[in-house]
C-alpha positions in Angstrom: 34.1 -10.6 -31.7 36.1 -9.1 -28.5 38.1 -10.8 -26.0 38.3 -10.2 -22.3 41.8 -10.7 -20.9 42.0 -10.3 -16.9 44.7 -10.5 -14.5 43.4 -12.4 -11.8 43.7 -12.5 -8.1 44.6 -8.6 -7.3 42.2 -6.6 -5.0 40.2 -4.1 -6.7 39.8 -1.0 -4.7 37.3 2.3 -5.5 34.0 4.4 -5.7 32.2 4.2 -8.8 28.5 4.9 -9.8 26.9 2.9 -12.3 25.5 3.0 -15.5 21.5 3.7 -16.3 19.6 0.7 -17.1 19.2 -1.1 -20.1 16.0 -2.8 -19.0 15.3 0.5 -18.1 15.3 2.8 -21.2 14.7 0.8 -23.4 11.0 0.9 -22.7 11.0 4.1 -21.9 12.6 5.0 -25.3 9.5 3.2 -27.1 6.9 5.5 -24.9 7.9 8.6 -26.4 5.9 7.4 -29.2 2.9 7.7 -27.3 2.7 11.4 -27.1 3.4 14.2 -29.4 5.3 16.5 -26.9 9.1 16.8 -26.3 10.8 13.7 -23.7 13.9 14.0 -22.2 15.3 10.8 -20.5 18.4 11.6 -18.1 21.4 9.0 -17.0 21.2 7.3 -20.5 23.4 4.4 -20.7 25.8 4.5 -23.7 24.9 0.6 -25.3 23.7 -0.4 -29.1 20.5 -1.3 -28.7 19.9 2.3 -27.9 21.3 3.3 -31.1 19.2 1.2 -32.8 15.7 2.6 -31.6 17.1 5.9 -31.9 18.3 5.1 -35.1 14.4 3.8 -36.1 13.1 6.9 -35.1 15.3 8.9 -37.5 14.1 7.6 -40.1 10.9 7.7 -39.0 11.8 11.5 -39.3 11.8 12.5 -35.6 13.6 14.8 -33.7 16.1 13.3 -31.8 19.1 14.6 -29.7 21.7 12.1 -27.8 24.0 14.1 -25.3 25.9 11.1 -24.9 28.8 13.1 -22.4 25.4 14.3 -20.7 23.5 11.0 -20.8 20.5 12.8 -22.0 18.3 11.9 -24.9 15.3 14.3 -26.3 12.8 13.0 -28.6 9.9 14.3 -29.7 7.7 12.9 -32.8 5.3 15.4 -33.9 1.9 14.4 -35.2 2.8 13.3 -38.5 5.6 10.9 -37.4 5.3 7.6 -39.4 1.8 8.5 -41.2 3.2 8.6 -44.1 5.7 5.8 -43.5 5.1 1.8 -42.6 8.0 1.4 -39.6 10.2 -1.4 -39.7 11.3 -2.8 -36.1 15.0 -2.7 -35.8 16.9 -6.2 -36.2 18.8 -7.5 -33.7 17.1 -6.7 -30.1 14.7 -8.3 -28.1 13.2 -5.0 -27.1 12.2 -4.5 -30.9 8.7 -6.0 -29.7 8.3 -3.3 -26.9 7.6 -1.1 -30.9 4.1 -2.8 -31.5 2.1 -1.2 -28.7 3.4 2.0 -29.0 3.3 1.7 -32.8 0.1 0.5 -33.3 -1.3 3.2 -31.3 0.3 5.9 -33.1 -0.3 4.7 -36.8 -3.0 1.1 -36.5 -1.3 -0.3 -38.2 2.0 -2.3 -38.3 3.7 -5.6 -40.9 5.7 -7.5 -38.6 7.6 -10.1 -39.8 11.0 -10.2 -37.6 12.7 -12.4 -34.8 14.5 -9.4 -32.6 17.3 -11.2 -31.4 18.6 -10.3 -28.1 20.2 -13.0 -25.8 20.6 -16.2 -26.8 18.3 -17.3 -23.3 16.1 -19.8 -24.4 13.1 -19.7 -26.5 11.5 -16.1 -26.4 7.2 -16.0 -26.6 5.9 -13.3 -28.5 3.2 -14.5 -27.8 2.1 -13.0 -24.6 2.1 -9.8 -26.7 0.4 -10.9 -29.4 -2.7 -11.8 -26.9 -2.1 -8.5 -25.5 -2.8 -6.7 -28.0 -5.2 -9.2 -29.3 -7.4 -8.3 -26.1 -6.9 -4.5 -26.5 -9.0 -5.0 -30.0 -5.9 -5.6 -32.7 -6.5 -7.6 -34.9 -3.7 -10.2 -35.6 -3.3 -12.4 -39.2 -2.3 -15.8 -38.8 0.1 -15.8 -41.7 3.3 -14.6 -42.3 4.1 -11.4 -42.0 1.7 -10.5 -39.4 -0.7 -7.7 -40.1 -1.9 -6.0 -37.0 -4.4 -3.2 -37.2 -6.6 -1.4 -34.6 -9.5 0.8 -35.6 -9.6 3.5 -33.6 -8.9 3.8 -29.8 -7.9 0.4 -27.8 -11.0 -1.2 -26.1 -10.3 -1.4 -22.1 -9.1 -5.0 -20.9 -8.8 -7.8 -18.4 -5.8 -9.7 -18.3 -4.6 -13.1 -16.5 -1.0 -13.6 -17.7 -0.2 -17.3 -18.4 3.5 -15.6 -16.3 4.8 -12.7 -15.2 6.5 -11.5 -18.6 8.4 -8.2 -18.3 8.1 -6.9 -21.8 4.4 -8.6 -22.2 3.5 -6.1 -18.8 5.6 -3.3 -20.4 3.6 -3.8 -23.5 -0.1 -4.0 -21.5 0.8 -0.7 -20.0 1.7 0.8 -23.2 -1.7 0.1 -25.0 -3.7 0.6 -21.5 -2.5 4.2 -20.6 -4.6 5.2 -23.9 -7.4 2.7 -23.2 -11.0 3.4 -23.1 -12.0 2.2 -20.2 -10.2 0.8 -17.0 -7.8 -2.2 -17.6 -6.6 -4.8 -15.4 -3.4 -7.2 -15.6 -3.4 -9.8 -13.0 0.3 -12.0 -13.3 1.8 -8.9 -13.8 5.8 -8.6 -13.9 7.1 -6.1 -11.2 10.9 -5.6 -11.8 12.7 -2.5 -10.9 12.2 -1.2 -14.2 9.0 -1.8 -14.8 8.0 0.0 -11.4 10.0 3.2 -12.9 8.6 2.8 -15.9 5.3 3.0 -14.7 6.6 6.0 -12.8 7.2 7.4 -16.5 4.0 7.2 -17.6 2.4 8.3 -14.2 4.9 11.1 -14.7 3.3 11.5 -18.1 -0.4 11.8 -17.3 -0.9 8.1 -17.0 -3.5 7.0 -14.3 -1.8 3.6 -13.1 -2.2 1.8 -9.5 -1.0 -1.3 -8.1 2.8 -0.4 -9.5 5.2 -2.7 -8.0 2.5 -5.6 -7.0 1.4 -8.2 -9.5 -2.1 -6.8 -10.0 -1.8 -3.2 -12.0 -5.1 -1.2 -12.8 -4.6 1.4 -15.2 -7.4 3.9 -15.8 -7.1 5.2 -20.0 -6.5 8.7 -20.1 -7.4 10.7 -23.5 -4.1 12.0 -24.2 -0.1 11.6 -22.4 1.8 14.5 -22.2 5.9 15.3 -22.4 8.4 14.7 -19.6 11.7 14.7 -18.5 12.8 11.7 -16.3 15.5 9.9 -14.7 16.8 6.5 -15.8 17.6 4.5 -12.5 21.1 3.0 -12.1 20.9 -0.6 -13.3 20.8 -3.2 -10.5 22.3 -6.0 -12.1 25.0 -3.9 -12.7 25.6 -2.4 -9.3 25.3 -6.2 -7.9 28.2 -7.0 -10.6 30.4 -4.5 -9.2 30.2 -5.8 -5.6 30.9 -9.3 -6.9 33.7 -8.1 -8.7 35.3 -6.4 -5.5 34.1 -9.1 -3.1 35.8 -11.8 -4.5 39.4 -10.1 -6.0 39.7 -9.4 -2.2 39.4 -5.4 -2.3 36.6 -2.8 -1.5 34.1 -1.3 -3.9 31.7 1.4 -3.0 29.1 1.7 -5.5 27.0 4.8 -5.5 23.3 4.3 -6.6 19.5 5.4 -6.3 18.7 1.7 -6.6 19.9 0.3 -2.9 15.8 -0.2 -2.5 15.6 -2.8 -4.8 18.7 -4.6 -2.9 17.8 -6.5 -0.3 17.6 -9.7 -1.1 20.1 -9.6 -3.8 22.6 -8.4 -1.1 21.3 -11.3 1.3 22.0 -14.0 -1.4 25.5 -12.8 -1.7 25.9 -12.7 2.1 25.0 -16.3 2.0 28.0 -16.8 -0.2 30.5 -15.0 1.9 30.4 -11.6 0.5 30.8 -8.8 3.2 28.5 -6.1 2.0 27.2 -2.7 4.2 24.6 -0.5 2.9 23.7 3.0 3.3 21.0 5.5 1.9 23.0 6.2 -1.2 25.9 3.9 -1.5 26.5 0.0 -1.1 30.2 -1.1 -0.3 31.7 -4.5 -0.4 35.0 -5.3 1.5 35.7 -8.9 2.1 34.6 -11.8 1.3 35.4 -15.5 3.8 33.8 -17.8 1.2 31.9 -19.8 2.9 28.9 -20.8 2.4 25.7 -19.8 4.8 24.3 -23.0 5.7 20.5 -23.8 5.9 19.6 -24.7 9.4 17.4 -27.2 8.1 20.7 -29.5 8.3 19.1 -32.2 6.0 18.9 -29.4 3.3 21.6 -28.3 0.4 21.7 -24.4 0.3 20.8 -22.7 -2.6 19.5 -19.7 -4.4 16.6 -19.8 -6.4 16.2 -17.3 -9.3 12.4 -16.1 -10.4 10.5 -13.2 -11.4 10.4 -10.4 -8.9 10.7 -10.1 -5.8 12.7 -13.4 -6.2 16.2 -13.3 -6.8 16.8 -12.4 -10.7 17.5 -14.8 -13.3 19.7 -12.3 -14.9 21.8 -12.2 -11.7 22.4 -16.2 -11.5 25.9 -16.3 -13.3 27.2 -13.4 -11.5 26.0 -15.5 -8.2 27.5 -19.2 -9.4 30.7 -16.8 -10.9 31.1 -16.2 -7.2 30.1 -19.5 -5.7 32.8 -21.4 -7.6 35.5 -20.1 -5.0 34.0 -21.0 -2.1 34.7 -23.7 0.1 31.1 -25.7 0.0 28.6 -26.7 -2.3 25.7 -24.8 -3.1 22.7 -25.3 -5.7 21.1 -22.9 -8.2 18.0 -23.0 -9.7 16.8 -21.4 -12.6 13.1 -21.0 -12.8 12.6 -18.8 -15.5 14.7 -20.0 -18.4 15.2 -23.7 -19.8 18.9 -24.4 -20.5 20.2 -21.6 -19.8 22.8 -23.4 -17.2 24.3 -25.1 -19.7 27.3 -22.3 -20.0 28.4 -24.0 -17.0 30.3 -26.3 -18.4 33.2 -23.7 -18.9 33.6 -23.7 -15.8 35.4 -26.6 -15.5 38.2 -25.2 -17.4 38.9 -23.1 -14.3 39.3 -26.3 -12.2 35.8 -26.1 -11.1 33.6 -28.4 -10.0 30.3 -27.8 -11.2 27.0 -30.5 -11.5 24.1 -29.7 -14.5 21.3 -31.7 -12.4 18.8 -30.6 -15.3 17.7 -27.9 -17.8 17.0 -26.1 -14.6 19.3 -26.9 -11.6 23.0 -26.7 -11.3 25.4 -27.8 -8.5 28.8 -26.0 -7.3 30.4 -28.3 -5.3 33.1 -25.7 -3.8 36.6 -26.1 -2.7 37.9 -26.5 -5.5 41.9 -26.1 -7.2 40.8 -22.9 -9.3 43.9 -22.2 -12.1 43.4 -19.7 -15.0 41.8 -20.7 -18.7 40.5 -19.2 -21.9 36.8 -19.6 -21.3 33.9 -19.6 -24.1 31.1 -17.4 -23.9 28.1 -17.7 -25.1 25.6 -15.0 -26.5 24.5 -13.8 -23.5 25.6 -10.7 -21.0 25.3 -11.7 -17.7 26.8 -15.3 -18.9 29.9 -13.0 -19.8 30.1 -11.4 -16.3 29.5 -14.7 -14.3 32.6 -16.2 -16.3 34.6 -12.8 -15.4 34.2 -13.0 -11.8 35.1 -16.4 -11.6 38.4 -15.3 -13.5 38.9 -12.0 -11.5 39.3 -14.4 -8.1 41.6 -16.7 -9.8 45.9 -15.9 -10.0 47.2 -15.3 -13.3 46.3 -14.7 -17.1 42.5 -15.7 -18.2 40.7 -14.9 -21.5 37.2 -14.6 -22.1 36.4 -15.6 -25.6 33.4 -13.5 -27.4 33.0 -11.3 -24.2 31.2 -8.7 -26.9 27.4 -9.0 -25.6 28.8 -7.0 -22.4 28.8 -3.8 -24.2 25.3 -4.7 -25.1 24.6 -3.5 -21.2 27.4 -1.9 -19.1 28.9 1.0 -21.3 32.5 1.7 -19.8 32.6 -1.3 -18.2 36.7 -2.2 -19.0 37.8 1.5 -18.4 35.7 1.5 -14.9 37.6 -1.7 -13.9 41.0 -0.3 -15.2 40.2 3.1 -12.6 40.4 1.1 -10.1 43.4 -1.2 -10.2 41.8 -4.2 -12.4 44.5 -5.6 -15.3 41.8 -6.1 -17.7 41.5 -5.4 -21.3 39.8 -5.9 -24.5 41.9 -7.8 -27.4 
């Protein structure tokens, strides 16, 4: 494991443009094994669990090219891809489960028997896919490993999510697109990148309405087709960046295709001080007064709440309390997607920071506090990693960040982005 060492409390100054998304791609990667024509995805980002799948598919004896200077990936798996083989889902990543749908359509048949480990965030349901794919017609064993066949074509289905599960949705539209019939998924998740991936599969002969709502209607089609498409910029990353700039004091324009998708992420870091203008193309932070937007409820604390979409994002909380920590009044935040995944927070303290776990759930910054530099713990988890970074980057003097590895795991060129722009910051 990699640590993070960052000179604090110098102004960051620049133009960058971010990196593709990994929520993003991922998905989009396990699609091309719904068709047997050529797909080219554009503004790859450069991370592991890419390798992995791609790695997967090799030896599943498809054609694969990585550009990785380009950012562009081509796969194609002709018709005899994995008939002959029985695919095992690459260890290590979460998005290993986004393989069954796609999988089971393509072959009918899958053993699977892992835990993909992503992020240490909790527990992780497979569940909701298992019932996914359970109402599409699979048939699931009960013992371990889990056999999962289909015979045939998936059945058309109608779908109340327990939640709004992101891969789960990612994993209905997978076995719907090839449906019999016309499917529904009420509960549906509605993140950036699941609206562009549902753009994908429109792209690829998908017949798919209601993208970017919580009620999606997919009509089966007999057959998806190739397709070369864009990965959008990832917005958790862009919103990093402004942090970043915002509160070491200097100016960041970031240049994206995602400043749609901004608004209220931009609003929740206005109510923290940030000073943030937005254009068409580009989003720029310069300044930051760190104080805290009160409510004009008086009665009420401020906070920020973090849901599925179109609430503020749970990944985007540590970057949010990484930034709250230096301002001058308390604030609360309030994870409602993820059970204990506050409890990082006590690292904070380290920093001179005075921080409140209410519950598994609820955290308070109490703000104006003596920050000083520290070596810092992280924890298994990416944004957890940023969100202890930008409470170091505001802070004068020498601070590590212990285990800062899962970064890589997201934002590619992260450290030598920084470095172009003035940051001390390095890996050791």
């Amino acid at each position: 494991m990699a640590d993070l060492v960052v000179e604090g409390g110098i102004p960051i100054n620049g133009r960058l443009t971010p990196s593709g998304s990994k929520n993003a791609i991922l998905p989009m990667l396990c699609a091309t094994l719904l068709t047997d024509q050529e797909v080219t995805l554009k503004n790859v980002p450069d991370i592991s669990d890419v390798e992995k799948i791609l790695d997967c598919y090799k030896e599943l004896g498809a054609s694969v090219e990585w550009h990785r200077d380009e950012q562009v990936i081509t796969v194609r798996h002709d018709a005899d891809v994995i008939a002959s083989r029985d695919p095992q889902l690459p260890l290590g990543i979460r998005s290993a489960v986004l393989l069954l749908a796609p999988i089971i359509q393509r072959k009918g048949y899958l053993m699977f028997d892992t835990e993909a480990k992503g992020c240490a965030l909790g527990i992780r349901e497979l569940d909701p896919h298992f019932d996914v794919l359970a109402a599409f017609g699979c048939s699931i064993s009960t013992s371990q490993p889990r056999e999962i066949t289909l015979s045939g074509r998936p059945r058309a289905a109608d779908i109340w999510a327990e939640y709004a599960s992101v891969t789960a949705t990612e994993t209905f539209l997978m076995m719907a697109v090839l449906a019999d019939g016309r499917s529904t998924l009420n509960n549906a998740a509605s993140e950036p990148h699941v609206q562009e991936f549902c753009q994908m599969l429109t792209a690829m002969g998908g017949n798919i309405s209601g993208i970017g709502t919580s009620y999606l209607v997919v009509q089966g089609v007999d057959k998806l087709q190739g397709v070369a498409f864009d990965v959008p910029d990832d917005h958790h990353e862009v919103a990093t960046f402004l942090a970043i700039g915002g509160v070491s004091g200097g100016r960041i324009a970031v240049k994206t295709n995602v400043a749609k998708y901004m608004p209220l992420i931009i609003r929740q870091y206005r109510k923290l001080g940030l000073k943030i203008v937005v254009s068409d193309d580009e989003i720029v932070v310069d300044g930051w007064d760190r104080n805290v937007e009160m409510p004009l409820t008086p009665e009420l604390v401020p906070k920020i709440e973090a849901a599925p979409w179109p609430y503020y994002p749970a990944d985007l909380l540590p970057q949010a309390i990484g930034i709250a920590v230096g301002c001058n009044s308390e604030i609360m935040f309030w994870n409602k997607v993820y059970e204990g995944a506050l409890s990082w927070s006590a690292e904070l303290s380290k920093f001179g920071a005075r921080v409140h776990l209410s519950d598994p759930h609820r955290l308070i910054v109490l703000g104006g506090s003596q920050l000083r530099p520290a070596t810092v713990e992280a924890p298994y988890i990416i944004r957890v990693v940023l969100g202890l970074f930008i409470a170091a980057i505001q802070i004068k003097g020498q601070s590590t960040i212990r285990h800062a590895d899962p970064i890589r795991r997201a934002h590619p060129l992260f450290v030598e982005k920084l470095q172009a722009m003035g940051c001390r910051v390095r890996w050791t």
